[in-house]
BAMAR-610917 format. One record per residue (C-alpha): residue in one letter; y, z, x. Coordinates in nm, 3 decimals, decimal comma. Last residue first. Layout:
% BAMAR-610917
{site A {Y Z X}}
...
END
This chain:
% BAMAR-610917
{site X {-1,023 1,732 -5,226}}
{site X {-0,956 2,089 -5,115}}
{site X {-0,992 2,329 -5,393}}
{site X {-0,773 2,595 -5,435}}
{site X {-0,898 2,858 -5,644}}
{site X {-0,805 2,914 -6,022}}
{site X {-0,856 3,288 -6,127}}
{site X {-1,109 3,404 -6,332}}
{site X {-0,991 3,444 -6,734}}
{site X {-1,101 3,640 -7,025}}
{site X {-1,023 4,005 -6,783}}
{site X {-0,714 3,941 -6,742}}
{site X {-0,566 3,749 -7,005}}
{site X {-0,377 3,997 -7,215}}
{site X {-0,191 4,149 -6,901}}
{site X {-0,021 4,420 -7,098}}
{site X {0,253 4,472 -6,970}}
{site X {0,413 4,820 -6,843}}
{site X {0,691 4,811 -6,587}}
{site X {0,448 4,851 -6,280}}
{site X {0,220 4,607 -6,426}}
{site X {0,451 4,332 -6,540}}
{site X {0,617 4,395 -6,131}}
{site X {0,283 4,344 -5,973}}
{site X {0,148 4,060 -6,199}}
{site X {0,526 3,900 -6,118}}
{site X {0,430 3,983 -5,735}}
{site X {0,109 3,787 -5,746}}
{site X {0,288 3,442 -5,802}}
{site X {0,120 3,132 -5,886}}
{site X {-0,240 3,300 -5,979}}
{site X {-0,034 3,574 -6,257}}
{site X {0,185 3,274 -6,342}}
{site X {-0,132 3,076 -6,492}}
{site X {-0,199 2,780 -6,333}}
{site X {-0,192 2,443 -6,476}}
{site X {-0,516 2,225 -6,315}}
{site X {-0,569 1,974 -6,664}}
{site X {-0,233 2,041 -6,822}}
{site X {-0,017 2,252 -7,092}}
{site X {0,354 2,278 -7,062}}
{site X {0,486 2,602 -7,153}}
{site X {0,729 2,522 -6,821}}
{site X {0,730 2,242 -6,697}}
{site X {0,411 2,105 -6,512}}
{site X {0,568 2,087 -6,122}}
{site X {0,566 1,768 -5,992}}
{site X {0,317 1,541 -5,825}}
{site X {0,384 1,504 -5,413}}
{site X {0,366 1,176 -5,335}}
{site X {0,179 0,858 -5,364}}
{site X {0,002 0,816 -5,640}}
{site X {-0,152 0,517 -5,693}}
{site X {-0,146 0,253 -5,995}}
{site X {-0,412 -0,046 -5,975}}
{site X {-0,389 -0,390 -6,160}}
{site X {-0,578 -0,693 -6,182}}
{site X {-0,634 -1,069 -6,314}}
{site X {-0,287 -1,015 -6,514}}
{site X {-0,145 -1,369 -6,677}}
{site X {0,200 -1,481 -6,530}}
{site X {0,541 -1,584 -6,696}}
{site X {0,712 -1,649 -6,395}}
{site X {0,433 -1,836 -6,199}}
{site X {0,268 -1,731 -5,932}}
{site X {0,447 -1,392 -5,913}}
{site X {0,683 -1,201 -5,725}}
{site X {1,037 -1,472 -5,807}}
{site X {1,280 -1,382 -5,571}}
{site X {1,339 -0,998 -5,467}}
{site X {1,722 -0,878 -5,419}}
{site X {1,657 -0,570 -5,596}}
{site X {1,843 -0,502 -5,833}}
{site X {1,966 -0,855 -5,904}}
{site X {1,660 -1,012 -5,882}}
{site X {1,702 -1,350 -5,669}}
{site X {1,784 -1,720 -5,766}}
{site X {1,738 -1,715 -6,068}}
{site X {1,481 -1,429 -6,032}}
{site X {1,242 -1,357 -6,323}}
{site X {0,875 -1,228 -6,269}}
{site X {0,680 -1,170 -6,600}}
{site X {0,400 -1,030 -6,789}}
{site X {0,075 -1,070 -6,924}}
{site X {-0,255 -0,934 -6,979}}
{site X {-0,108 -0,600 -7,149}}
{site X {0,045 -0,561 -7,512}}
{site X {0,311 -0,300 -7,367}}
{site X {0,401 -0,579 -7,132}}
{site X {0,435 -0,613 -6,745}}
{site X {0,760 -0,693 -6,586}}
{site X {0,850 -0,751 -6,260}}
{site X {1,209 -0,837 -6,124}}
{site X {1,288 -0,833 -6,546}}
{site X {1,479 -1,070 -6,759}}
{site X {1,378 -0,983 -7,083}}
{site X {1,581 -0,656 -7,096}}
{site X {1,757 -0,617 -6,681}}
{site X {1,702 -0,683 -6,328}}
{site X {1,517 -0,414 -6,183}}
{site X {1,126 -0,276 -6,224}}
{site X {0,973 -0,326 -6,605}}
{site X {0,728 -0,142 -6,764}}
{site X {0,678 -0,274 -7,120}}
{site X {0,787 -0,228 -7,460}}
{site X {1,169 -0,380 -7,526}}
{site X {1,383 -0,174 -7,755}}
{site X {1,416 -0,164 -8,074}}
{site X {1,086 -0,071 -8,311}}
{site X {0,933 0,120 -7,975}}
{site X {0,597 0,206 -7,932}}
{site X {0,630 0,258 -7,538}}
{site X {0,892 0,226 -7,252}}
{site X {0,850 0,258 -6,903}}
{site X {1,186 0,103 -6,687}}
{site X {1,255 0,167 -6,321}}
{site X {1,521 0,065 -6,097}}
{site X {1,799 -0,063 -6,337}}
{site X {2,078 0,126 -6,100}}
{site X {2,272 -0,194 -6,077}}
{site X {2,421 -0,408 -5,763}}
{site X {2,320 -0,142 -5,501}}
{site X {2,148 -0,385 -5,352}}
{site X {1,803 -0,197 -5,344}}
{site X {1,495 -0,277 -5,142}}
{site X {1,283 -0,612 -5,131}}
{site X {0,949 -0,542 -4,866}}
{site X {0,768 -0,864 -4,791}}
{site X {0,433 -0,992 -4,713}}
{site X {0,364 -1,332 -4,801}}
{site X {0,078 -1,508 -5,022}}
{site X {0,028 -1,216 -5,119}}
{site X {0,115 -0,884 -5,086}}
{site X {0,467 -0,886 -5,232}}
{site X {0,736 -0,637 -5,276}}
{site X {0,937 -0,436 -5,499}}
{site X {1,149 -0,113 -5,398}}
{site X {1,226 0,239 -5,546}}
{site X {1,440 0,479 -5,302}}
{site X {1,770 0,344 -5,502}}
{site X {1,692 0,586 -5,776}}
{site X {1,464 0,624 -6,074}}
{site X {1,546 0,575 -6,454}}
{site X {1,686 0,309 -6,667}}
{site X {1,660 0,400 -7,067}}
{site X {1,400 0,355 -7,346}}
{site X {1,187 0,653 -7,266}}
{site X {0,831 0,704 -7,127}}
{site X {0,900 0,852 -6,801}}
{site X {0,797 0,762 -6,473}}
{site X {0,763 1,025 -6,177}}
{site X {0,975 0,896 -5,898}}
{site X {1,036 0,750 -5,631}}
{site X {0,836 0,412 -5,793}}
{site X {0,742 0,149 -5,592}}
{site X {0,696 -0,215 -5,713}}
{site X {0,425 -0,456 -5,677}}
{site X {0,289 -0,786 -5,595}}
{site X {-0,043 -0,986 -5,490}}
{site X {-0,068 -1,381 -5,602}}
{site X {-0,385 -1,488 -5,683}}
{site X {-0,296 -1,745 -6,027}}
{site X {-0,447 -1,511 -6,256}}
{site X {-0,221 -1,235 -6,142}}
{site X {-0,243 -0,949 -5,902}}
{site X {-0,072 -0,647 -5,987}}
{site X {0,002 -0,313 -5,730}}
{site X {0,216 -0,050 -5,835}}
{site X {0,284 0,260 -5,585}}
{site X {0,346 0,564 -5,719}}
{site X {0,580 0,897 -5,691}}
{site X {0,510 1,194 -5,921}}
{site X {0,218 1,158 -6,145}}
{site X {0,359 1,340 -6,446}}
{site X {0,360 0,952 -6,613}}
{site X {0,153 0,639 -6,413}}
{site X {-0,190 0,710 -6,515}}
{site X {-0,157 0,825 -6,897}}
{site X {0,075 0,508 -6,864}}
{site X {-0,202 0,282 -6,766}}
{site X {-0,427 0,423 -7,042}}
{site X {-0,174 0,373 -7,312}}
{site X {-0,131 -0,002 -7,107}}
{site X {-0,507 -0,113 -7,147}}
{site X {-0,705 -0,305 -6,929}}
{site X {-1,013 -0,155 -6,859}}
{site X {-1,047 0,212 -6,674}}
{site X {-1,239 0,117 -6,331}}
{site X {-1,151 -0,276 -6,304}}
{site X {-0,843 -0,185 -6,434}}
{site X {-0,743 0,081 -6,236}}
{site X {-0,540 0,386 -6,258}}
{site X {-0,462 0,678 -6,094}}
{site X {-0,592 0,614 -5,710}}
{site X {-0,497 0,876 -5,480}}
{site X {-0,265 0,879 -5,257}}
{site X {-0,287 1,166 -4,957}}
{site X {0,106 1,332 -4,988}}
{site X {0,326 1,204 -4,688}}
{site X {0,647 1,106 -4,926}}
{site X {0,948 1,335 -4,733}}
{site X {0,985 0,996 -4,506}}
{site X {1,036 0,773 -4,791}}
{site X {0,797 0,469 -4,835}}
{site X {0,842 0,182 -4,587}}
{site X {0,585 0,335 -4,363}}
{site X {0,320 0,316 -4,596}}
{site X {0,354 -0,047 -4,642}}
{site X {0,278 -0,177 -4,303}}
{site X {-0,048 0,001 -4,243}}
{site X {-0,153 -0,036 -4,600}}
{site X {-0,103 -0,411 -4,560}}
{site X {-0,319 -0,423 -4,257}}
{site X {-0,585 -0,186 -4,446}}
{site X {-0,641 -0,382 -4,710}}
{site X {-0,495 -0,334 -5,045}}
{site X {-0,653 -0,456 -5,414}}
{site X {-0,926 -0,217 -5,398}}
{site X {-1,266 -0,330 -5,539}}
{site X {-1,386 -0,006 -5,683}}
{site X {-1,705 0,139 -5,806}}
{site X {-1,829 0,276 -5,537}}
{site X {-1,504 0,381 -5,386}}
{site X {-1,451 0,634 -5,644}}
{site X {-1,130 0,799 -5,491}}
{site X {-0,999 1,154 -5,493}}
{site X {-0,821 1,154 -5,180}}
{site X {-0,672 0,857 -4,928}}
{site X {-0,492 0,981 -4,659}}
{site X {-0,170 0,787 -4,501}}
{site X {-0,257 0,500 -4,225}}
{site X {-0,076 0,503 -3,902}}
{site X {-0,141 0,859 -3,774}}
{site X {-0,025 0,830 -3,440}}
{site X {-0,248 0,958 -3,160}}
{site X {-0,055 1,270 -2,989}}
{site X {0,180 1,253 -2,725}}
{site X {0,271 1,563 -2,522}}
{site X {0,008 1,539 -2,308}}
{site X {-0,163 1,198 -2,231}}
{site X {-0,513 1,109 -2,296}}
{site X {-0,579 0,793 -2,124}}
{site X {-0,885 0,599 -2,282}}
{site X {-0,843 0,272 -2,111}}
{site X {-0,803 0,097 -2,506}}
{site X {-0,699 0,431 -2,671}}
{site X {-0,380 0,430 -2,421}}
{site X {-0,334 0,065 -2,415}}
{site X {-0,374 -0,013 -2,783}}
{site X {-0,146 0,290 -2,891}}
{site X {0,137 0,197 -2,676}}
{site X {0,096 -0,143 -2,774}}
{site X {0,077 -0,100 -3,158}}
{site X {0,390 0,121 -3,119}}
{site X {0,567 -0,088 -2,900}}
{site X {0,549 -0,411 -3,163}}
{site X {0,549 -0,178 -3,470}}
{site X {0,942 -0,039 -3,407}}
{site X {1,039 -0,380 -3,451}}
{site X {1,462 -0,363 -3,340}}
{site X {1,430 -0,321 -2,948}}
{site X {1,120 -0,562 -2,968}}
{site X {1,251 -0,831 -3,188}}
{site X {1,602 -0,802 -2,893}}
{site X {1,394 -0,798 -2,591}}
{site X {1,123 -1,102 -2,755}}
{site X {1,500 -1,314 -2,795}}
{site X {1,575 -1,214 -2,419}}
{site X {1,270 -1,276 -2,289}}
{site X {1,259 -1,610 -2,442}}
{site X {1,184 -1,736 -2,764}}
{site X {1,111 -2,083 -2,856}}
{site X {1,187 -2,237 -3,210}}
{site X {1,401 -2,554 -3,111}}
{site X {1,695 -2,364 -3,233}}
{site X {1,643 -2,053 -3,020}}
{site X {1,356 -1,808 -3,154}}
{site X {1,551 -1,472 -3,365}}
{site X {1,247 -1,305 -3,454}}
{site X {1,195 -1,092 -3,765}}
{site X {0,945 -1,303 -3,946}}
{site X {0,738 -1,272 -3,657}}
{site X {0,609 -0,923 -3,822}}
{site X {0,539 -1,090 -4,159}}
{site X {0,385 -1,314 -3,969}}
{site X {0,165 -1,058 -3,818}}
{site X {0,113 -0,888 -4,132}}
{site X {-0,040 -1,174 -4,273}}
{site X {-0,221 -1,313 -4,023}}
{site X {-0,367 -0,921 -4,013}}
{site X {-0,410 -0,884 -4,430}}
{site X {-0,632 -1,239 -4,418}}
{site X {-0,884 -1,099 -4,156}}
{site X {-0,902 -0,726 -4,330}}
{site X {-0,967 -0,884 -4,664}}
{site X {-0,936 -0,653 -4,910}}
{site X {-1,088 -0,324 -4,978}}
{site X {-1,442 -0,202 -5,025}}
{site X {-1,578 -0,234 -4,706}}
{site X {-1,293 -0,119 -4,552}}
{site X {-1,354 0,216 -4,688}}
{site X {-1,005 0,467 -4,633}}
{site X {-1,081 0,807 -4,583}}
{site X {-0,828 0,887 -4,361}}
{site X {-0,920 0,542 -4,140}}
{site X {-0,935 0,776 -3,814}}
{site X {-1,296 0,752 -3,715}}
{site X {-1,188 0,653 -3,354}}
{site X {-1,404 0,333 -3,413}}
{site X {-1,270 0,220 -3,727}}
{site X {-0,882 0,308 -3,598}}
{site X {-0,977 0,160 -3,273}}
{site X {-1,078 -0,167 -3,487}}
{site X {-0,755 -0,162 -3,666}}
{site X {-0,555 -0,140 -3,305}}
{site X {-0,763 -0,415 -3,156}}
{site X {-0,698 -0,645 -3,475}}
{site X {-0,311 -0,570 -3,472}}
{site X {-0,269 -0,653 -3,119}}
{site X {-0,487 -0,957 -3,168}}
{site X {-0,321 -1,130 -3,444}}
{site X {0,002 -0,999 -3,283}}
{site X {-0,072 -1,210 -3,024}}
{site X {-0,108 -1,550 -3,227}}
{site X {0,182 -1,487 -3,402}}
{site X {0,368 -1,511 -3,036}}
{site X {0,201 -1,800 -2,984}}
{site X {0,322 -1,892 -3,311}}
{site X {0,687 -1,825 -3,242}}
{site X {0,669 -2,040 -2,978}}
{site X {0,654 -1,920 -2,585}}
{site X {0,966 -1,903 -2,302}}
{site X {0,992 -1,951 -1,931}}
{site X {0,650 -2,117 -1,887}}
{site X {0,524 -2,079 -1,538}}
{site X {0,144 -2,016 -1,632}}
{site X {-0,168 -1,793 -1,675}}
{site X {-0,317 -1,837 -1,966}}
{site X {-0,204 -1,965 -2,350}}
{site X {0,142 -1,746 -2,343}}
{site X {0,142 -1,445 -2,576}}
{site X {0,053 -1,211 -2,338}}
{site X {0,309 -1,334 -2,048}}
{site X {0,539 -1,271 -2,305}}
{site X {0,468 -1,004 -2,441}}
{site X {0,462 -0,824 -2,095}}
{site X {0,764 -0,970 -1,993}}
{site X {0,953 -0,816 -2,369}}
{site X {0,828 -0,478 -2,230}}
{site X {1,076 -0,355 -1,914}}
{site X {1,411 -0,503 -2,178}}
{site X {1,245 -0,320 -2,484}}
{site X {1,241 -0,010 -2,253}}
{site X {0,921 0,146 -2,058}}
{site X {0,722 0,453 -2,115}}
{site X {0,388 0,328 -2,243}}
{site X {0,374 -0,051 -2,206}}
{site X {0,566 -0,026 -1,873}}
{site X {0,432 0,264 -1,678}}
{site X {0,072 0,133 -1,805}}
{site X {0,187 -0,212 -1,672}}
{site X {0,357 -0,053 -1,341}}
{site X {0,065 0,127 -1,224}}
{site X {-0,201 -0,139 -1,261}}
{site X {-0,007 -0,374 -1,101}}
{site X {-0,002 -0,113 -0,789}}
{site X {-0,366 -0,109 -0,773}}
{site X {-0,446 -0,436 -0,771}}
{site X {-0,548 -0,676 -1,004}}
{site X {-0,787 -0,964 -0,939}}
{site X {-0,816 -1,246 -0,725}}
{site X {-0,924 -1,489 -0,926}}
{site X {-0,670 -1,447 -1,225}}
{site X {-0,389 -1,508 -0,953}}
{site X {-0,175 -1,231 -0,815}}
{site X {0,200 -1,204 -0,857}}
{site X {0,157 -1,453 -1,204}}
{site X {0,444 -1,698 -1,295}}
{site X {0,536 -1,659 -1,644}}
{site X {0,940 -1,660 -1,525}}
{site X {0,988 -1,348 -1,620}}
{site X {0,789 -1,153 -1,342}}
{site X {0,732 -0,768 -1,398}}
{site X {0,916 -0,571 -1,240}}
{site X {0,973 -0,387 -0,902}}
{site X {1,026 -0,650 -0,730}}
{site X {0,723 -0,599 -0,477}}
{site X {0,480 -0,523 -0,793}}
{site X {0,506 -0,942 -0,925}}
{site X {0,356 -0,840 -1,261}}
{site X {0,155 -1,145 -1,378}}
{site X {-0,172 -1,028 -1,309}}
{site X {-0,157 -0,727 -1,549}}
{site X {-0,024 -0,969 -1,790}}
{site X {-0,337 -1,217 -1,775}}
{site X {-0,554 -0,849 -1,817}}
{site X {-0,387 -0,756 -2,142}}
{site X {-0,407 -1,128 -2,274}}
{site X {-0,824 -1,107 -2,161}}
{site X {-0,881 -0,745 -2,332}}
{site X {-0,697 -0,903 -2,651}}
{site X {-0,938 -1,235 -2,680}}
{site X {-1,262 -0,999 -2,609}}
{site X {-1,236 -0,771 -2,868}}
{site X {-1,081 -0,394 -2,835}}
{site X {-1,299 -0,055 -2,885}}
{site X {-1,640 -0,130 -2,730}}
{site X {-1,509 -0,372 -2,503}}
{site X {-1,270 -0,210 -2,298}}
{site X {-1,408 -0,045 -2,005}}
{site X {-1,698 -0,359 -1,920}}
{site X {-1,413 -0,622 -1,990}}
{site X {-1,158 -0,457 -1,772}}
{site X {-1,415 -0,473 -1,488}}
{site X {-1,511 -0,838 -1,593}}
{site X {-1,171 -0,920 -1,587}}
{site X {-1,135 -0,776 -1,222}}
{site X {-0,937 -0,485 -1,030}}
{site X {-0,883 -0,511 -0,729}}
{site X {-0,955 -0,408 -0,366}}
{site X {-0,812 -0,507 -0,023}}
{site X {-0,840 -0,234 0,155}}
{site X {-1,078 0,007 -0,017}}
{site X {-0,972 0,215 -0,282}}
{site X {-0,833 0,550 -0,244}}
{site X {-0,952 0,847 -0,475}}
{site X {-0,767 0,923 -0,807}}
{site X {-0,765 1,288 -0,918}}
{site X {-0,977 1,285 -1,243}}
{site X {-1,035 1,054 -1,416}}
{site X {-1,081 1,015 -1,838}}
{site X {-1,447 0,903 -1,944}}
{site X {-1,583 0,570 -1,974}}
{site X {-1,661 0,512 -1,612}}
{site X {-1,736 0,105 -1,480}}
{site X {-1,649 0,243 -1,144}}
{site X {-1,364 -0,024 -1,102}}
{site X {-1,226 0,100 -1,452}}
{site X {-1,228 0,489 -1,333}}
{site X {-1,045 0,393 -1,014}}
{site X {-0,782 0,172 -1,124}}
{site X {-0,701 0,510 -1,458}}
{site X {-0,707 0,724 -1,156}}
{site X {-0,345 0,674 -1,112}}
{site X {-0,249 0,676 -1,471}}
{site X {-0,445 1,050 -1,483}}
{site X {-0,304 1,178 -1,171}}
{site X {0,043 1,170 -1,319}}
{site X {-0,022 1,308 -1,623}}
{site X {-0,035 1,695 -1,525}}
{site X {0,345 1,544 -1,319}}
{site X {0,504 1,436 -1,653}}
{site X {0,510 1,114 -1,682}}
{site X {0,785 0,844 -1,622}}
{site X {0,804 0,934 -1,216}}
{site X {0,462 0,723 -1,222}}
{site X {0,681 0,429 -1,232}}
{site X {0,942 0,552 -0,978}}
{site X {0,657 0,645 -0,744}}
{site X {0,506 0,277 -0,761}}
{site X {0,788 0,117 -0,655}}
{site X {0,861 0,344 -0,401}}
{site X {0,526 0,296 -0,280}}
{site X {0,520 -0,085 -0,290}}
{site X {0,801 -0,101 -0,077}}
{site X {0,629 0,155 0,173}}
{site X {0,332 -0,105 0,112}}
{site X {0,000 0,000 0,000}}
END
């Protein structure tokens, strides 16, 4: 190793804290002895020894497929370690052939998992480009291409680590479709030049402003090469799933939509969901659909139509059955299928949610922005059929037309509950209300102390907590 080198090196491994330190070096070690396990404190290589993409291949497979291991090891070979940065012109410091060394190794793991938008947008690019080369700047569907992987390597960690929150896969959507469409959806907020290329600066400024692009990678390299930092815990990327009969169900999400949906819901909204009404479990009717959707707190809506299009709304909060406007500017509507978008409040109207019911005046329905007969998305009290009107766009919400058509026939819908259900008002009886005496022990204290009769002690056990 070069003193050059060295300093190089040192300012890299600077990033961590110093119980971390020997862990990233050992990290060249471990994959040249073909170890699964974390290193210990890394022992010197041989003169002239490096790291191959058979090595990689051996450490890596289990958890990431082949086409990501190879992008992750073209990068590795592109970082030119004497500048103290990864090359931006494409062109690789070492060649494919002769492998990575030690100091390569360094900076990429100091780069993906420490390093700036400005340190990462080199690595992207020299993993999106088609192998090693001297390009200066890659499409936006190379770029696609990569996230195809990225995403695909981080689901299948997910499935391996045993951290799908009781999710099934196997009885959700397809995983294959949801990642091409979550990368583009992804792409869709690059800024390519006019003849659709993006250099480092364009993949600097996607990567500064798309949190998912450095969290994906972080999470890919670390799981990938097994490095167990402190201070950094695995993120928790999908939101628990409770109380769900998975053998009967065909769920409308997959899990690459799930992973980019969740996080546009409000932060204070990390409650498991749970699945409230279905049609393929409870028919299609709308009185059963609303026993679903009211006292439920927040929800998600999901609809697919006859012609295979994938939509929805969410709801911030509980829904009402009453003929007026209700909700807040939390509430979005967005589409599944065939793109993946998020449309969230203009501030133009407050017509956010609508649930009305058995009414001689006043539309019947559930209806999210716009306004009466002109709905965002609309589904009607008589059920099978509804609409999506935007001339050009929804005015609430800013959403074009959802649906396939924009009076559309229902193939599907589910309801899930997404937050934190509220409080049963008061006198209100409900499946799970507790008595006062089991909410709060010190009103039993104070009704005994002054003298009440606790009529229903004694005809009644108290409720315990059941964890679902």
């Amino acid at each position: 190793m070069g003193n050059t080198d060295s300093v190089v090196v040192q300012k890299r491994l600077a990033r961590f804290r110093p119980e971390d330190r020997p862990l990233v070096e050992g990290v060249f070690d471990r994959l040249q002895d073909g170890a699964g396990g974390p290193s210990g404190t890394p022992r010197k290589a041989p003169a002239g020894k490096t790291l191959t993409l058979q090595m990689l291949q051996s450490s890596m497979a289990s958890l990431v497929p082949d086409s990501m291991v190879r992008r992750l090891y073209q990068c590795m070979c592109s970082i030119d370690h004497g500048l103290a940065a990864p090359t931006t012109s494409g062109k690789p410091s070492t060649s494919a052939a002769s492998g990575v060394v030690r100091e390569q190794l360094v900076i990429f793991l100091a780069d993906t998992l420490r390093g700036t938008a400005e340190e990462r947008a080199p690595l992207v690019m020299a993993m999106s480009q088609h192998g090693a080369g001297s390009a200066s700047a890659v499409t936006c569907e190379q770029v696609a291409e990569f996230l195809q992987d990225l995403i695909s390597a981080v689901i299948q960690i997910l499935v391996h680590r045993g951290r799908l929150q009781g999710w099934k896969p196997e009885q959700m959507g397809d995983v294959s479709l949801g990642v091409k469409l979550f990368a583009e959806q992804i792409c869709s907020e690059l800024k390519p030049s006019d003849q659709g290329e993006c250099d480092v600066s364009c993949l600097e400024d996607w990567i500064f402003r798309v949190s998912q692009v450095s969290l994906y990678l972080e999470m890919l390299v670390a799981e990938g090469l097994n490095l167990s930092l402190s201070g950094r815990p695995a993120p928790t990327l999908l939101p628990p799933c409770r109380e769900t009969p998975w053998k009967e169900l065909r769920c409308l999400l997959d899990i690459p939509t799930l992973m980019f949906l969740a996080p546009q819901l409000p932060d204070s909204y990390n409650a498991p969901w749970r699945l409230v009404f279905s049609t393929r479990l409870h028919g299609e009717s709308f009185t059963r659909m609303v026993a679903g959707l009211t006292k439920r707190g927040p929800t998600l809506l999901l609809i697919k139509d006859t012609k295979g299009h994938v939509f929805g709304g969410f709801a911030s909060h509980a829904w009402e059955v009453k003929p007026q406007f209700q909700g807040d500017s939390r509430c979005f509507l967005f589409t599944v299928f065939p793109r993946l978008r998020v449309y969230t409040a203009t501030g133009y109207n407050q017509h956010y949610m609508y649930l009305n019911q058995n009414q001689q005046t006043m539309p019947n329905g559930l209806g999210m922005g716009g306004q009466h007969s002109y709905f965002g998305l609309w589904l009607d009290s008589d059920f099978g059929r509804g609409h999506s009107r935007a001339r050009p766009k929804c005015t609430t919400y800013g959403s074009p037309q959802l649906s396939g058509e924009e009076d559309f026939f229902l193939d599907s819908v589910e309801v899930w509950a997404v937050g934190k259900p509220p409080e049963p008002e008061e006198g209100e009886a409900g499946e799970g209300k507790k008595s006062i005496l089991d909410v709060d022990p010190e009103v039993q204290a104070m009704m005994e102390i002054t003298g009440k009769t606790l009529h229903s002690q004694g005809l009644r056990e108290p409720e315990e907590d059941q964890e679902q």
